[in-house]
C-alpha positions in Angstrom: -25.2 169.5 -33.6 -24.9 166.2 -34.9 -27.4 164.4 -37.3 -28.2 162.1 -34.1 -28.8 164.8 -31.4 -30.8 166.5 -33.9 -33.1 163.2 -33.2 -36.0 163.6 -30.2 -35.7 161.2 -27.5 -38.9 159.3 -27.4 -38.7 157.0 -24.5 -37.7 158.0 -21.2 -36.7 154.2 -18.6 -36.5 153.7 -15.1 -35.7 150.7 -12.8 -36.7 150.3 -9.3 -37.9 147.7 -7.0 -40.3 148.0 -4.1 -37.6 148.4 -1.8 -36.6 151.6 -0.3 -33.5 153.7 1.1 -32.9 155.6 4.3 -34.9 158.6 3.2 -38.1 156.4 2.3 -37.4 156.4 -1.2 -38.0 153.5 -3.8 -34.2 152.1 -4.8 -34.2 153.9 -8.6 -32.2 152.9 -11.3 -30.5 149.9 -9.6 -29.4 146.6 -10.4 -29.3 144.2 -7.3 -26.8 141.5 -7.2 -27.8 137.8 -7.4 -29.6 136.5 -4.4 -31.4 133.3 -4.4 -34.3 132.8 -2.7 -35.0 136.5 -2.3 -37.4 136.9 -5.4 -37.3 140.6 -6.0 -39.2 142.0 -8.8 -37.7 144.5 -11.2 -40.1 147.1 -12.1 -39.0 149.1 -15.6 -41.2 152.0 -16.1 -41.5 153.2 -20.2 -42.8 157.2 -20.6 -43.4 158.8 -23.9 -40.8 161.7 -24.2 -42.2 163.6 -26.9 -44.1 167.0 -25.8 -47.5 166.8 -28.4 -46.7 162.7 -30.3 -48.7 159.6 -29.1 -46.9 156.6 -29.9 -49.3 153.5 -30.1 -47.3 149.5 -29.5 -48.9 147.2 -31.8 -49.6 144.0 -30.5 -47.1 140.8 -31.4 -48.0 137.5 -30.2 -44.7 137.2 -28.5 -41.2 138.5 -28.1 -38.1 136.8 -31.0 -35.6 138.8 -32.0 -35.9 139.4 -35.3 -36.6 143.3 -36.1 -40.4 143.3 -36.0 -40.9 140.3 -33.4 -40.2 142.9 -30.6 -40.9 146.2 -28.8 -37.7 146.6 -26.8 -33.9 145.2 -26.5 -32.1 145.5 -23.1 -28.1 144.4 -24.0 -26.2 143.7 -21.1 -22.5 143.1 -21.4 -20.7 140.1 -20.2 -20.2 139.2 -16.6 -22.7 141.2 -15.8 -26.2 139.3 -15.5 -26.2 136.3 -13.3 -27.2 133.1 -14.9 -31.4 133.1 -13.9 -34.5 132.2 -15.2 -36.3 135.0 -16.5 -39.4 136.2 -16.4 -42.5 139.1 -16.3 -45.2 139.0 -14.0 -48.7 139.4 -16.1 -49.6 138.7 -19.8 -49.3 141.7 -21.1 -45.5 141.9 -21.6 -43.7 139.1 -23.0 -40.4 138.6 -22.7 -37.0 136.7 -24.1 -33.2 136.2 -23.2 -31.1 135.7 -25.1 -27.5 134.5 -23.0 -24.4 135.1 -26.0 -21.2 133.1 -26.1 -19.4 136.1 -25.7 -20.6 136.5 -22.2 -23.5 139.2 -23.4 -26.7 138.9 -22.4 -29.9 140.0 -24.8 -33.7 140.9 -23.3 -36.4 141.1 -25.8 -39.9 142.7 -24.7 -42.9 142.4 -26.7 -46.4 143.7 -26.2 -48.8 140.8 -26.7 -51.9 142.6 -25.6 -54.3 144.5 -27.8 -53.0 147.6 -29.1 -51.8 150.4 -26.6 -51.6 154.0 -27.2 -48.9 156.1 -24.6 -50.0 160.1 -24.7 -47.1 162.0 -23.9 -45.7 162.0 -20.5 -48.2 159.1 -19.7 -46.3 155.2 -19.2 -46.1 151.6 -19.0 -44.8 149.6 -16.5 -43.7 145.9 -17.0 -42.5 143.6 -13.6 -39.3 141.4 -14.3 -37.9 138.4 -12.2 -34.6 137.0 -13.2 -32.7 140.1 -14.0 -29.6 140.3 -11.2 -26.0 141.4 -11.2 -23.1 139.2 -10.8 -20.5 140.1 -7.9 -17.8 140.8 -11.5 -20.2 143.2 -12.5 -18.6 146.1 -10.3 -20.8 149.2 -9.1 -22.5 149.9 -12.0 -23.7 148.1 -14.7 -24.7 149.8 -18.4 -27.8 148.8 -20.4 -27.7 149.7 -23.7 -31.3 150.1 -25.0 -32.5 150.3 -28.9 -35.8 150.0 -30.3 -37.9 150.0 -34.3 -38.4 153.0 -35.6 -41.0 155.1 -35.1 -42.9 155.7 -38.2 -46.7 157.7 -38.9 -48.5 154.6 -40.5 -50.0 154.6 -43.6 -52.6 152.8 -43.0 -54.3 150.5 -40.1 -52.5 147.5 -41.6 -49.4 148.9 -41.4 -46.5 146.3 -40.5 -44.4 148.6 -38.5 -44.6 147.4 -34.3 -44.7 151.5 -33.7 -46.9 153.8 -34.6 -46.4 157.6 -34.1 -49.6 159.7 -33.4 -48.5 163.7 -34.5 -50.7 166.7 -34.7 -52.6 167.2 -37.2 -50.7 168.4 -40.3 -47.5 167.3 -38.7 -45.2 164.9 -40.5 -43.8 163.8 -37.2 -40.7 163.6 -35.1 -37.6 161.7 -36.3 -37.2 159.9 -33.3 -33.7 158.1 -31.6 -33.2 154.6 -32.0 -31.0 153.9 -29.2 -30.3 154.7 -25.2 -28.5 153.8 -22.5 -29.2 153.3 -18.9 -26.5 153.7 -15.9 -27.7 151.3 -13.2 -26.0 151.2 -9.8 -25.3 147.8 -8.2 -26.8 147.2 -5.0 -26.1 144.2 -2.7 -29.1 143.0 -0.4 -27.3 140.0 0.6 -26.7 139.0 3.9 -28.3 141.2 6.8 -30.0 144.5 6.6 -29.2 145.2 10.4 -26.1 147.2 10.1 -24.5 147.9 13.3 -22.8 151.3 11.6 -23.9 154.8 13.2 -22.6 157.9 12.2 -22.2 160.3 15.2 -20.8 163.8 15.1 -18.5 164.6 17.4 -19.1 168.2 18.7 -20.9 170.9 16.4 -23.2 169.3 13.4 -23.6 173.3 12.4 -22.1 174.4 8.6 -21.9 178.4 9.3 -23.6 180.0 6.7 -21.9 183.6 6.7 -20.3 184.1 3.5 -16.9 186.2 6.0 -16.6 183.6 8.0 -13.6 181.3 8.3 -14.8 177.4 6.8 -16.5 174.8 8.9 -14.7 171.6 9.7 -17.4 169.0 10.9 -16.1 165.5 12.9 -17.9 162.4 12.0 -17.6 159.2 14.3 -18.5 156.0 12.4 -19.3 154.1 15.2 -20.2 150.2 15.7 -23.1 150.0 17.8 -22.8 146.7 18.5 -23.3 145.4 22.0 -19.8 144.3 23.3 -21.3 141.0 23.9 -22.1 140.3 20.6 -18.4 140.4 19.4 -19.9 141.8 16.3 -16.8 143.3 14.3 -17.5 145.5 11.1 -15.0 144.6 8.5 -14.7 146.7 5.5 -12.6 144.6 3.0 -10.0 145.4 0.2 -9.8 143.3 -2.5 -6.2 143.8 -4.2 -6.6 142.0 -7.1 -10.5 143.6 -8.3 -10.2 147.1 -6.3 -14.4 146.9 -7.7 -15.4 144.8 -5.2 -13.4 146.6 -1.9 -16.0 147.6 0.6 -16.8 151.5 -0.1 -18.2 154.6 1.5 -19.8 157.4 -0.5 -20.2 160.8 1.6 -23.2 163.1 -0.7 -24.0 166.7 -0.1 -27.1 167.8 -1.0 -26.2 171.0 -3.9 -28.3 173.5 -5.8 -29.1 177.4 -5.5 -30.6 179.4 -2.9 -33.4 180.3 -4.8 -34.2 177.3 -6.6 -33.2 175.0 -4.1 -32.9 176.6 -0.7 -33.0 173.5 1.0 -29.7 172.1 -0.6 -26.5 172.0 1.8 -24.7 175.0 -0.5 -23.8 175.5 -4.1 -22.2 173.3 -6.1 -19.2 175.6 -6.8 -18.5 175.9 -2.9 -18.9 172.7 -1.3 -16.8 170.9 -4.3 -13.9 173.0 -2.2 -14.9 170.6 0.9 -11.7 168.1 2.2 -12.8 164.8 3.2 -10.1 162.2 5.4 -10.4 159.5 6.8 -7.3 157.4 8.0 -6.2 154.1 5.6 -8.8 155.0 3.3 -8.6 156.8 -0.2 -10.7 159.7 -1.2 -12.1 160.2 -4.9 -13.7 162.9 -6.2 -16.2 164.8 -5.6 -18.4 164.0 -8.7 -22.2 165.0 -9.2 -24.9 162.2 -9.2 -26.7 162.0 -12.2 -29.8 163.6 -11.3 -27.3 167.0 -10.4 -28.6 167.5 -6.7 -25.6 165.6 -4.4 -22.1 165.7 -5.0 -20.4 162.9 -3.7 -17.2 161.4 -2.7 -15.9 157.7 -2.9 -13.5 156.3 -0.3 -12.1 153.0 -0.2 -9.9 151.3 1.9 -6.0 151.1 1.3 -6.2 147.7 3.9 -9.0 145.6 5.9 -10.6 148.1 8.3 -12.4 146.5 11.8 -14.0 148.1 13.5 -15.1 146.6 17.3 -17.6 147.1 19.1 -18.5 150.8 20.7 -15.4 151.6 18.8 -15.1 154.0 16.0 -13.2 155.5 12.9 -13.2 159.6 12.6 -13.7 161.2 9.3 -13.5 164.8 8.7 -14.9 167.4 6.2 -13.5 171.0 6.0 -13.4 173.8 4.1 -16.9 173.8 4.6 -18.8 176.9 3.2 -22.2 177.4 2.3 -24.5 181.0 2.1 -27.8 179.4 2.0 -30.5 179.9 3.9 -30.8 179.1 7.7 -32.0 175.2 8.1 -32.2 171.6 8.1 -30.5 169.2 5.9 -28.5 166.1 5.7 -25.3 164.2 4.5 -26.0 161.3 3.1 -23.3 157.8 3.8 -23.9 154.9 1.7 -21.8 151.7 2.6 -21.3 148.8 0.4 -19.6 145.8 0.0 -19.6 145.5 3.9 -19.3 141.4 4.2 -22.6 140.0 5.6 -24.5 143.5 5.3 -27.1 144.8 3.2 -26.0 147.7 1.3 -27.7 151.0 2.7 -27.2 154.5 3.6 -27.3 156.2 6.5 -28.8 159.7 6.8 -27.3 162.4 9.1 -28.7 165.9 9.8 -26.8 168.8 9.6 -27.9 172.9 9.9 -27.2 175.5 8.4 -26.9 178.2 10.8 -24.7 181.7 11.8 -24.9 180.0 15.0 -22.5 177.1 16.4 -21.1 175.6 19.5 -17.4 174.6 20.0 -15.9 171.4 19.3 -14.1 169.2 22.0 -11.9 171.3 24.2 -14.1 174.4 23.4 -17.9 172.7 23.5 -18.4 175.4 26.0 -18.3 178.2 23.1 -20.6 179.8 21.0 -19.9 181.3 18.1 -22.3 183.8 15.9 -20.8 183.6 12.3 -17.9 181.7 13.2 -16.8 178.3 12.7 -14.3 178.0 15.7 -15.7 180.0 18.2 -12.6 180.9 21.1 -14.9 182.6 23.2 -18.0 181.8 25.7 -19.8 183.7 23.4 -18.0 184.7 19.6 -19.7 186.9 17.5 -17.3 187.3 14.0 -18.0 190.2 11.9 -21.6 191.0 12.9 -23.8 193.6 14.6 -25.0 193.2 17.9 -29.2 195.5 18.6 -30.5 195.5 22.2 -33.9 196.9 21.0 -34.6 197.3 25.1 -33.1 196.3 28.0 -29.6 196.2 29.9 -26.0 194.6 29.3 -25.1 193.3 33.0 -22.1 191.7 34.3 -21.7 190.8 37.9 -18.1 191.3 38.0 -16.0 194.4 36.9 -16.9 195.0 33.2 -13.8 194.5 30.8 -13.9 195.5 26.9 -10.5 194.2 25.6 -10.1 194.4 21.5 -6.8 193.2 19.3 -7.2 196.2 16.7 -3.4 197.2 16.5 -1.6 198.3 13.4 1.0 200.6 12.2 -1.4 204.2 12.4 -3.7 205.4 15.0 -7.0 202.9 14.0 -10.0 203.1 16.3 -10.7 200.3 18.4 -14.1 201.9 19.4 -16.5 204.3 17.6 -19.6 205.4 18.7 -22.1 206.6 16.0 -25.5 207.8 16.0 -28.6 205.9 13.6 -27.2 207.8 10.7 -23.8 206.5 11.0 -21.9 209.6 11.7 -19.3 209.4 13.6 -19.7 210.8 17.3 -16.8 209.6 19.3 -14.0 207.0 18.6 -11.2 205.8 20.9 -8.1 205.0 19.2 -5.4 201.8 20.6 -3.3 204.2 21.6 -5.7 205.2 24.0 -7.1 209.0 22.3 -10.6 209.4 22.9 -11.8 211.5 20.4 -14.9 213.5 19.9 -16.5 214.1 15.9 -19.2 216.6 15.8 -18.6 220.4 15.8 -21.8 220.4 18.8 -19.7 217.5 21.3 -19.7 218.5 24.8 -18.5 216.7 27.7 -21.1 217.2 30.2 -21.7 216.0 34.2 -24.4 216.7 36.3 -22.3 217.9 39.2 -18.8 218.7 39.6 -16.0 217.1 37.2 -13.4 215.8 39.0 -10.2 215.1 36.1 -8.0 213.3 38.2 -4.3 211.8 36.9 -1.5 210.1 38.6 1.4 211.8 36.6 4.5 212.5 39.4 4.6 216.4 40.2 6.8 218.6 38.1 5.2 216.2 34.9 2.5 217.5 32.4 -1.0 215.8 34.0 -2.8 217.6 31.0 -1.8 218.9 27.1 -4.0 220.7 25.2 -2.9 220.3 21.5 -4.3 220.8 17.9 -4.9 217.8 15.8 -1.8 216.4 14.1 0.4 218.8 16.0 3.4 217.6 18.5 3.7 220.9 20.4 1.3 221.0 23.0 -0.5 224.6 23.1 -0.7 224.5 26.9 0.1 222.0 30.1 -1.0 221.6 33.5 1.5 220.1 35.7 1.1 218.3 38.3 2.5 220.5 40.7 -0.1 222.5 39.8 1.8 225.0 37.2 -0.5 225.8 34.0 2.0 226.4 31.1 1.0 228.4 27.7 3.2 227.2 25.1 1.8 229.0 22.8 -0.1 232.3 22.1 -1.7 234.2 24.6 -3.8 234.6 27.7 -6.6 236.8 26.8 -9.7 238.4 28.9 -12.7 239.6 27.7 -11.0 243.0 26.9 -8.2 241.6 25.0 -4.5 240.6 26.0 -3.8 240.2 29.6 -0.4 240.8 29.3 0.6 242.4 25.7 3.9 242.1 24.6 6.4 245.4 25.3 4.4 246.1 28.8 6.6 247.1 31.4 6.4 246.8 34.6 8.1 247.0 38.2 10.2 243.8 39.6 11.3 243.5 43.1 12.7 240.1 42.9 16.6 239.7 42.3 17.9 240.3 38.8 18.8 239.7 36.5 17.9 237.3 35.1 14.5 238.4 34.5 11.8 235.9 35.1 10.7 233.9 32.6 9.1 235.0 29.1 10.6 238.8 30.5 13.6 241.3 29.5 15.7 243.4 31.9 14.9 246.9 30.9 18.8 247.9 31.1 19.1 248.9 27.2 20.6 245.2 25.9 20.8 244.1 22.5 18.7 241.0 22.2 17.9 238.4 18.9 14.7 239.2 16.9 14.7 235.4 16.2 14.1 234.6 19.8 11.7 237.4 20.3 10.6 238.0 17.1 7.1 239.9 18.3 8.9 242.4 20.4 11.8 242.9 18.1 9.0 244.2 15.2 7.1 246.1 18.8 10.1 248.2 19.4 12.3 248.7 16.5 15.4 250.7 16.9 13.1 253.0 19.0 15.6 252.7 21.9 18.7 252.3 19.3 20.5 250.9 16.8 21.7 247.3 17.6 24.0 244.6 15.7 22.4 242.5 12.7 19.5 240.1 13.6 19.5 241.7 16.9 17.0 245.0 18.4 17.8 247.3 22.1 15.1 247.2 24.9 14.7 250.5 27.1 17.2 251.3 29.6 14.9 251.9 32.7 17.8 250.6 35.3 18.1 254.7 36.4 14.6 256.0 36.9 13.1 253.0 38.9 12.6 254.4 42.6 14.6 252.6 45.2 15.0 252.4 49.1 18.4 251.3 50.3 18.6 247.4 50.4 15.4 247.3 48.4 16.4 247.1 45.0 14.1 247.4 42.1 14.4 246.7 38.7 11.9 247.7 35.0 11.6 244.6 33.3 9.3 243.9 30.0 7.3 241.4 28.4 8.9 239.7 25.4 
């Protein structure tokens, strides 16, 4: 740290008049520009800064400028303090300006009444007249403030026109000299009745779900002038001093949920936000200097008019906030609006998971999202029917867009645990979870399909596997692909039985061998091929022999029969 900041602050200044802003708030730290005839008192407010140090004024008889002859300088640079008589109200401040060559303007204050002591964080207060901005001195104006030492006197005739009070045993503080005060410039010329409104169009809702796509909020800046009037705002750029353009200034209230929950959004997400508005130019944003509203400047790139009942549309996305649920505000200050007072206008906004369409989709509601495309939207949420019934009076349709390149579920159903019960897949498998799942009805179940006859109208298959183990077709035909029918005695048809066969052959009928002693390939029937052997004879590589019943089957003349076996 420097030798400087290593110095305590001991005065702490404000400025403010008794006139107040949209929100019922005394103008602060403003300078107002020259107006005659209006007689506004400045009011400058002095605190003692120091945590546990009185500082006691000594009395002078009245303000110079010699070091000594004075409690406080105010230096003002030049062009910026219009040309006025000066004065305080009362006798216990007395004051004297000083108006340079160079344009510069000097305020001396002097206490001339007995000796006061300030205790810290108590004040004085002193009431100006005669202090007003010039139209050159731009939106802000910088006083640069300095002041005697403080010193711990020596005795009660000590010259010095501070005194500093420290604890006992305390040498005291070594205390700044110097400080400077940013003052905006406020114009209360002209007419305070301002026929601006600011109107959203559609939704004033910021969704405060930290998923959900950004808000975009529509502002109308509307003249509410009655049509008869032929009241026309003008908002006016000055090419040559781009200072004194008219200007808008939108502010978002900032902070953190927990300290300030009643703030808009953090700082670090509404900075993100996009402001337009068409022939205007858009600084920032910048944070004010008390750190709870960040603001943007727009002026105009040409004269903007705006007729009556007519209106200009400015936009803010990339909205986001995660705060809590509730009411607060943008603020829009104007200035520089010819024949208009400058002011602010104050418009409510809510911070809420709910929000209703904009323009062609005002109709909507969305529940976490910004744009909702549906009557009602609900973006990334859950939905709890503690009681009651979801009704519809037409058929009931559930539609969802889940699609990609595997098997995803577009539907799961899971119990208060969340395990998974049953899920239905977009390829339209319904699948059931749990080891215990049945399918149950209280009567009969009827499993009807529309598959043409001859096609498979049900598969049984294991998971993952592309061979079905069995199908019903639709004529009616129940197909084992694979393995076995079995009762509760075992096999209902082993492989190597044989058995009688009346119908024409061969061929034998399907999944059977003619019993006439042929060579067939252990590949095809590999079961039967290990069964039998070379029990009924050798037979060529890869190959075994069935039995050669064709001799011993009884047969009545025209009525052949034939031994066939299961393979």
């Amino acid at each position: 740290m420097t030798e400087e900041t290593d110095k305590k602050m001991p005065f702490g200044f404000e400025v403010s008049y008794e006139l107040f802003n949209a929100r019922g708030e005394r103008l602060r730290n403003t300078l107002l520009l020259e107006n005659p005839g209006a007689g506004h008192t400045l009011r400058l407010d002095i605190a003692n800064l120091l945590t546990d140090e009185a500082i006691v004024l000594r009395q002078r008889p009245s303000a110079g400028e010699v070091l000594g002859a004075h409690h406080f300088r105010l230096r003002f640079a030049a062009g910026a303090l219009a040309a006025r008589e000066t004065r305080v109200v009362g006798a216990d401040w007395d004051i004297l300006r000083v108006d340079r060559e160079d344009g510069s303007t000097d305020v001396y204050l002097a206490w001339r009444s007995p000796d006061v002591r300030i205790g810290p964080g108590d004040r004085l207060m002193l009431l100006v007249q005669g202090l007003y901005a010039t139209p050159d001195a731009g939106t802000g104006v910088t006083v640069d403030l300095s002041w005697p030492a403080l010193v711990v006197p020596e005795g009660q005739d000590d010259p010095n026109v501070f005194h500093l009070v420290p604890p006992e045993g305390s040498a005291g503080s070594d205390c700044s000299l110097a400080e400077q005060l940013a003052l905006g410039v406020r114009d209360r010329r002209g007419r305070p009745d301002i026929p601006l409104r600011a109107r959203f169009e559609g939704s004033n809702q910021v969704i405060n779900v930290a998923t959900t796509p950004n808000t975009t909020l529509t502002l109308r800046l509307v003249n509410g002038a009655s049509p008869q009037s032929q009241e026309i705002l003008r908002f006016h750029r000055d090419p040559s001093d781009p200072a004194k353009s008219s200007r808008l200034v939108v502010a978002l209230p900032v902070g953190t949920a927990e300290a300030q929950p009643w703030a808009l959004g953090y700082e670090s997400f509404l900075e993100r936000t996009k402001i337009t508005l068409a022939d205007w130019t858009v600084s920032g944003p910048t944070l004010n200097a008390d750190g709870d509203l960040l603001e943007w400047e727009l002026t105009p790139t040409k004269d903007v008019t705006i007729a009556p009942r007519e209106s200009i549309t400015l936009t803010l996305s990339d909205m986001a906030t995660t705060h809590p649920s509730g009411t607060t505000f943008l603020e829009l200050r104007y200035s520089a609006v010819p024949g208009y007072w400058d002011g602010e206008l104050l418009c409510p906004i809510e911070k809420s998971p709910l929000r209703f369409g904009r323009v062609d989709t005002f109709t909507n509601v969305g529940i976490g999202h910004a744009e909702p495309s549906a009557a009602l939207h609900l973006h990334r949420g859950d939905m709890m029917i503690d009681t009651g019934e979801i009704q519809h009076a037409q058929a009931f349709k559930f539609r969802s867009f889940a699609k990609t390149l595997e098997d995803n579920a577009v539907a799961q159903f899971t119990n208060k645990d969340d395990a998974l019960l049953m899920s239905l897949s977009f390829l339209g498998k319904l699948r059931l979870h749990q080891p215990y799942a049945e399918l149950q009805s209280a009567h009969s179940l009827t499993l009807r399909s529309d598959a043409a006859e001859g096609d498979p109208v049900a598969r049984f298959l294991k998971q993952n596997d592309a061979v079905p183990l069995m199908e019903l077709l639709g004529d009616g035909t129940l197909r084992l692909l694979r393995g076995r029918f079995k009762d509760g005695t075992g096999l209902v048809v082993p492989v190597g039985t044989v058995v009688a066969y009346a119908g024409s052959a061969p061929p034998a009928p399907e999944g059977w061998l003619m019993c006439d002693g042929g060579e067939h390939s252990s590949e095809d029937h590999k079961e039967l091929s290990d069964l039998l052997g070379t029990t009924y004879g050798d037979a060529g590589e890869g190959k075994f022999r069935v039995p050669d019943l064709s001799t011993s089957a009884p047969a009545q003349p025209n009525q052949p029969l034939h031994h066939i076996i299961k393979a």
